[in-house]
C-alpha positions as CSV (number, residue, x, y, z in Angstrom):
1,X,61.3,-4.6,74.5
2,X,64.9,-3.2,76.0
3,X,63.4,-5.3,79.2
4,X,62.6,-8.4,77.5
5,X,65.8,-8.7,75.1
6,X,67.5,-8.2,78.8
7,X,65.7,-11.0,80.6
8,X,65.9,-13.7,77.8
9,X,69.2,-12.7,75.9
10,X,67.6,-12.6,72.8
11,X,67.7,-9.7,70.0
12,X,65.4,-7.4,69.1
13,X,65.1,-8.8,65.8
14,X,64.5,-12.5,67.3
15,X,62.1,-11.5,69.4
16,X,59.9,-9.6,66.2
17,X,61.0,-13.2,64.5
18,X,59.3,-15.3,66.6
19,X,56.0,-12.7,67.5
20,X,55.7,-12.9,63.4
21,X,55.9,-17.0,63.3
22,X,53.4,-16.8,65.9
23,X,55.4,-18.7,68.7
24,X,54.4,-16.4,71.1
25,X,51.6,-13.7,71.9
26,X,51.7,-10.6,70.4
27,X,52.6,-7.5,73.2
28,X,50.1,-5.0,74.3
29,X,50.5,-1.7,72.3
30,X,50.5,1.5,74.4
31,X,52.5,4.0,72.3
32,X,52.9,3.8,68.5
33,X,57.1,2.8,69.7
34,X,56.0,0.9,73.2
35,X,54.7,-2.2,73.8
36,X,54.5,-4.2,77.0
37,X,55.3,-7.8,77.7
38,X,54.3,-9.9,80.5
39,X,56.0,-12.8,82.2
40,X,54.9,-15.5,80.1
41,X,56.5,-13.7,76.7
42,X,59.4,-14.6,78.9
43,X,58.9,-18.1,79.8
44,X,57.7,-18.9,76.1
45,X,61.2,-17.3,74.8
46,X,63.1,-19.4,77.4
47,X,61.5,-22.4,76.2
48,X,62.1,-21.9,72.5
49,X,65.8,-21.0,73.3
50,X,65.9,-24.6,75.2
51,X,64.1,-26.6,72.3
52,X,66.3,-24.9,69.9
53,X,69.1,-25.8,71.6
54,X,68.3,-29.2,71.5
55,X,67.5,-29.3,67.8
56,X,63.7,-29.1,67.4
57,X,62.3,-27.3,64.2
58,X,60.2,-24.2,64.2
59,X,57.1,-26.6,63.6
60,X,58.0,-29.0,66.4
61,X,58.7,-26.3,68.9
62,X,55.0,-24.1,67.9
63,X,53.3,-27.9,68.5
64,X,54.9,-28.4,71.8
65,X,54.2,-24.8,72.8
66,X,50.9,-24.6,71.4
67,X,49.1,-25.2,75.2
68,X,51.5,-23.1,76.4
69,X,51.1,-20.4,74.2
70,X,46.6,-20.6,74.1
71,X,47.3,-20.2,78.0
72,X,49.4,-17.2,77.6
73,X,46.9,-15.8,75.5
74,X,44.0,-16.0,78.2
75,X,45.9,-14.9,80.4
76,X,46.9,-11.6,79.0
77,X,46.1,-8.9,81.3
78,X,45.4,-5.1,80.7
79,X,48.9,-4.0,81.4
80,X,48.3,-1.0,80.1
81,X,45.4,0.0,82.4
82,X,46.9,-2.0,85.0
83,X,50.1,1.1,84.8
84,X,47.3,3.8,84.6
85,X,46.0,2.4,88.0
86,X,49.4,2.7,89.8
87,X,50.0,5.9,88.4
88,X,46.6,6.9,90.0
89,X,47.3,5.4,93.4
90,X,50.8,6.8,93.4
91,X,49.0,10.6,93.1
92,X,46.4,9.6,95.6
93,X,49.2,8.5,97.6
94,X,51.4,11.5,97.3
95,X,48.8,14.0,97.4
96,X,46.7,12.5,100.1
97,X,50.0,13.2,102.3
98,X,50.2,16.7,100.9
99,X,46.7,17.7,101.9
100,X,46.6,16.7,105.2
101,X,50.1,18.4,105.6
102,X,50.0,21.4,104.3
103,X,46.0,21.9,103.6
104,X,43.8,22.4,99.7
105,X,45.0,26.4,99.4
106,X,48.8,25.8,100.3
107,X,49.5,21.7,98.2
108,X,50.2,23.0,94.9
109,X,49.9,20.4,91.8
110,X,53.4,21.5,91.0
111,X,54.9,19.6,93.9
112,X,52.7,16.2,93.9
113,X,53.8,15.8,89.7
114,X,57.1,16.5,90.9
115,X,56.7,13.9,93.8
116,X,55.1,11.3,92.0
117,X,57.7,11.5,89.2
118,X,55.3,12.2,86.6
119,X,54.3,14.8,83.9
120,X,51.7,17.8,84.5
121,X,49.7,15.7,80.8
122,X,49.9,12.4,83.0
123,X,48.2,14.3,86.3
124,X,45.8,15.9,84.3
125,X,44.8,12.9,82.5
126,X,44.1,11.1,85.9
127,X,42.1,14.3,87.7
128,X,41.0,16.4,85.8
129,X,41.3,19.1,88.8
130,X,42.7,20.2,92.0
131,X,39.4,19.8,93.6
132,X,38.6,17.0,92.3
133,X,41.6,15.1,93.2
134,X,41.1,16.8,97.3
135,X,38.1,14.7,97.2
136,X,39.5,11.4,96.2
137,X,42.1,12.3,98.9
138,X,39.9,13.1,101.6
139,X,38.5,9.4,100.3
140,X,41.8,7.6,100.8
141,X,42.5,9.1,104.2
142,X,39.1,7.7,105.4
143,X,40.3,4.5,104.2
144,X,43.9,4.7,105.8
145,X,42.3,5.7,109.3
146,X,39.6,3.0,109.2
147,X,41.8,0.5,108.1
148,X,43.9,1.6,111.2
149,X,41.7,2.8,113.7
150,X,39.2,-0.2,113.6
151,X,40.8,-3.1,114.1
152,X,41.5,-1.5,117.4
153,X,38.0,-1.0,118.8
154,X,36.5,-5.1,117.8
155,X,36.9,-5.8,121.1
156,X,34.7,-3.1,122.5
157,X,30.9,-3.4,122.7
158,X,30.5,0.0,124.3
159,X,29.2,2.6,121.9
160,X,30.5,5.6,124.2
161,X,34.0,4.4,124.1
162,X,34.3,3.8,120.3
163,X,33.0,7.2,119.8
164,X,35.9,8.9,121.3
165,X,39.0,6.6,120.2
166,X,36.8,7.5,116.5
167,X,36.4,11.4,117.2
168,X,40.6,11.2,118.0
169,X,41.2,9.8,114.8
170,X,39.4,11.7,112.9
171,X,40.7,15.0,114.7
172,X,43.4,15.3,111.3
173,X,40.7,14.5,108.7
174,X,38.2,17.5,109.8
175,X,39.9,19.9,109.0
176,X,40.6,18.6,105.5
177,X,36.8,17.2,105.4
178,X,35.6,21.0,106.5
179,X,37.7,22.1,103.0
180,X,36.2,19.7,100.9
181,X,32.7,20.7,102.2
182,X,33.4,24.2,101.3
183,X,35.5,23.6,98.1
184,X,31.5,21.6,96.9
185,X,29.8,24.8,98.3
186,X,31.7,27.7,96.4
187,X,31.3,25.2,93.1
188,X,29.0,27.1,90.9
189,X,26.0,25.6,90.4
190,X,26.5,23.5,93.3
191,X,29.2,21.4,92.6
192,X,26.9,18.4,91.5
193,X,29.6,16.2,90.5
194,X,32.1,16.9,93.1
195,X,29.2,16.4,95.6
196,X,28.7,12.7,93.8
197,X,32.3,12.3,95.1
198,X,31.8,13.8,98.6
199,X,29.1,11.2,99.0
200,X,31.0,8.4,97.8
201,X,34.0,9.6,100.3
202,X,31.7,9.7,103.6
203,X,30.1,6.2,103.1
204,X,32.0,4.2,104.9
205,X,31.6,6.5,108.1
206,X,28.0,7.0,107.3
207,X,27.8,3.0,107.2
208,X,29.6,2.7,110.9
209,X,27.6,5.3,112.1
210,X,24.5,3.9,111.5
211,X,25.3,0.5,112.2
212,X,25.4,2.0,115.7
213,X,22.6,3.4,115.3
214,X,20.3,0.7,114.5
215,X,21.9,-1.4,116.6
216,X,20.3,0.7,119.5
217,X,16.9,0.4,117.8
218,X,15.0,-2.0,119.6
219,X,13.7,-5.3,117.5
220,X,10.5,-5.0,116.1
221,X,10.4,-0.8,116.1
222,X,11.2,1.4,113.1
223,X,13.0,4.7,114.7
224,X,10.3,8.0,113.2
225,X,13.2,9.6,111.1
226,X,15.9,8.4,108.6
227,X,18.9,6.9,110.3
228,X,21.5,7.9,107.7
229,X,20.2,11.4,107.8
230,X,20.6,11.4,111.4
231,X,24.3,9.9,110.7
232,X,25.1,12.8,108.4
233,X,23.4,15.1,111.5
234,X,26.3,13.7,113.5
235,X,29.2,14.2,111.3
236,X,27.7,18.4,110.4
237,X,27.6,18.8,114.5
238,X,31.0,17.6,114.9
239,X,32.5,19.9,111.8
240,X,30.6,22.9,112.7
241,X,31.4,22.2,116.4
242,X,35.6,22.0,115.2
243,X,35.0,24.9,113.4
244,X,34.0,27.0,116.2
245,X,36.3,25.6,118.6
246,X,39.2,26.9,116.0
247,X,38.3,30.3,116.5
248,X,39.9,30.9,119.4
249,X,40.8,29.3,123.0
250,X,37.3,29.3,124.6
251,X,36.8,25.5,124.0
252,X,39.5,22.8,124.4
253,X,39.6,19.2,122.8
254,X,38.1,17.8,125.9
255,X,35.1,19.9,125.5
256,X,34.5,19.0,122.1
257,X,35.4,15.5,122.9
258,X,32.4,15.4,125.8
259,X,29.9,17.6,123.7
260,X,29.3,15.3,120.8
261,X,29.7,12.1,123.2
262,X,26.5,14.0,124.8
263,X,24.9,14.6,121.5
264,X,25.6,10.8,120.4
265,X,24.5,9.5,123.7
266,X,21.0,11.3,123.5
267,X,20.9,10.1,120.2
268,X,21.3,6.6,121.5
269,X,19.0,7.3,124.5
270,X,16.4,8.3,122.4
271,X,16.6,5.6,119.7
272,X,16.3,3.0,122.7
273,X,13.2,5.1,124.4
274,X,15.5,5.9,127.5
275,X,15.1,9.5,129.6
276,X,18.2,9.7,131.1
277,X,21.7,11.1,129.3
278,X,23.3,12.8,132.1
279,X,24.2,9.7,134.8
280,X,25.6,8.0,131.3
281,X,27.1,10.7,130.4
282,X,28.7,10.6,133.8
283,X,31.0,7.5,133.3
284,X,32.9,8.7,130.4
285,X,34.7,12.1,132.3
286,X,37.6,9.9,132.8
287,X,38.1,8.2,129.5
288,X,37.3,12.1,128.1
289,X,40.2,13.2,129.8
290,X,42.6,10.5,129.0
291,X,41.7,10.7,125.1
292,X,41.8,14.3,125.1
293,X,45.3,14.2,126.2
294,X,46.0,11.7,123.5
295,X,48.3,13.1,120.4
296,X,46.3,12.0,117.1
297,X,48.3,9.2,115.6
298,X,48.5,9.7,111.5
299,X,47.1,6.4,109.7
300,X,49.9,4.4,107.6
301,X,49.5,4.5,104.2
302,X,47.4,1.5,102.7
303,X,49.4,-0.4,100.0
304,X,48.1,-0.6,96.7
């Protein structure tokens, strides 16, 4: 109201005039003392201003703003749920950042309510746990990384060489994949609804993955296993294989680079009936070098 009295230069009392002669629409409630207007509660309040102005009646103004007014009516959107769903995206936003900075055990809730400018009731309403809400992150980093990541590699037909600009990228998100993995595991019972989530979150690499896949599959053949089991094959080798390389300094980012491009090449090899890995293999030392070198660029933010 405070916004809309500010906007048209009109009273409070005018404004509950003219919502009770029905000249315009009547606001969305969202509090028993809040309601929310939209733009067109401010055009229709302009216009009766004007037509006052100029002399017309309360009758002659509702006749001449009666299209006006059934239009505003159709057009009325949720804003209610429409400010719930930027409230969520600013916490998926904000704690999406915290995660991959700080990791699950060390982003408290504390600081992404404080961040997000919001109430601990608000944060709770929206995710009903920590856990929950890592999961939804891990989600939106995928999304931020693909979004940047590829755009890069249309250009590219070779499977090889979008494997290892993808295994660079995804360097930050392993490590918060790997909790997310374990946060489902240590859930009692399974974690059957956070698991829900986890498979909702790794789509859209399962779908590039076996897009690849297939697209090694030669027409008129059906490959003897499941392709998106074999996708999901991939991404636990290249966890596992992170995992072990954090342990200690035995194994460097080039050798975890060049390990699952050999896994993903036999793959490949195998799906299209070929023997030899090795002399492919061969051509990628370079690139495996150069990417390994590479520092792991963090994804912008997508806006909302």
């Amino acid at each position: 109201m405070s916004g809309l009295m500010e906007r048209t230069g009109l009273s409070r009392s005018a404004i509950h005039f003219y919502l009770r002669t029905g000249l315009i629409p009547q606001p969305q409630k969202t509090a028993v003392n809040r309601s929310l207007y939209t733009e067109d509660h401010v055009r229709l309040l302009t216009k009766i201003t004007e037509l006052k102005r100029s002399g017309g009646s309360l009758v002659e103004i509702k006749a001449v703003l009666r299209e006006e007014f059934g239009e505003a009516q159709e057009n009325g959107v949720d804003l209610a749920e429409l400010k719930s769903e930027r409230i969520r995206h600013k916490i998926l936003h904000v704690a999406t950042e915290e995660f991959m900075t700080n990791g699950y055990k060390q982003t408290l809730v504390a600081t992404i309510v404080r961040k997000a400018g919001i109430t601990s009731q608000v944060f709770y309403s929206h995710f009903p746990s920590k856990g929950e809400l890592l999961v939804e992150s891990f989600r939106t980093f995928i999304q931020w990384n693909m979004a940047f990541v590829e755009p890069k590699l249309i250009e590219s037909s070779d499977l090889g060489e979008k494997l290892l600009w993808r295994l660079l990228a995804d360097f930050r998100a392993n490590q918060l994949g790997s909790e997310v993995l374990s946060l489902v595991r240590s859930e009692p019972g399974g974690g059957a609804d956070l698991a829900k989530l986890v498979e909702q979150a790794w789509e859209q690499i399962v779908c590039t993955i076996t897009a690849d896949f297939e697209s090694a599959v030669p027409l008129g053949s059906a490959p003897p296993i499941s392709i998106e089991l074999l996708a999901y094959a991939m991404i636990g080798a290249q966890h596992n294989a992170s995992l072990r390389a954090s342990w200690d300094e035995k194994f460097s980012r080039e050798d975890l680079l060049g390990t699952h491009l050999w896994i993903w090449l036999a793959v490949l090899a195998a799906l299209r009936g070929e023997v030899d890995v090795d002399s492919r293999f061969a051509r990628y030392q370079d690139l495996i070098k150069e990417v390994a070198t590479r520092e792991t660029e963090t994804p912008p933010a997508l806006e909302d």
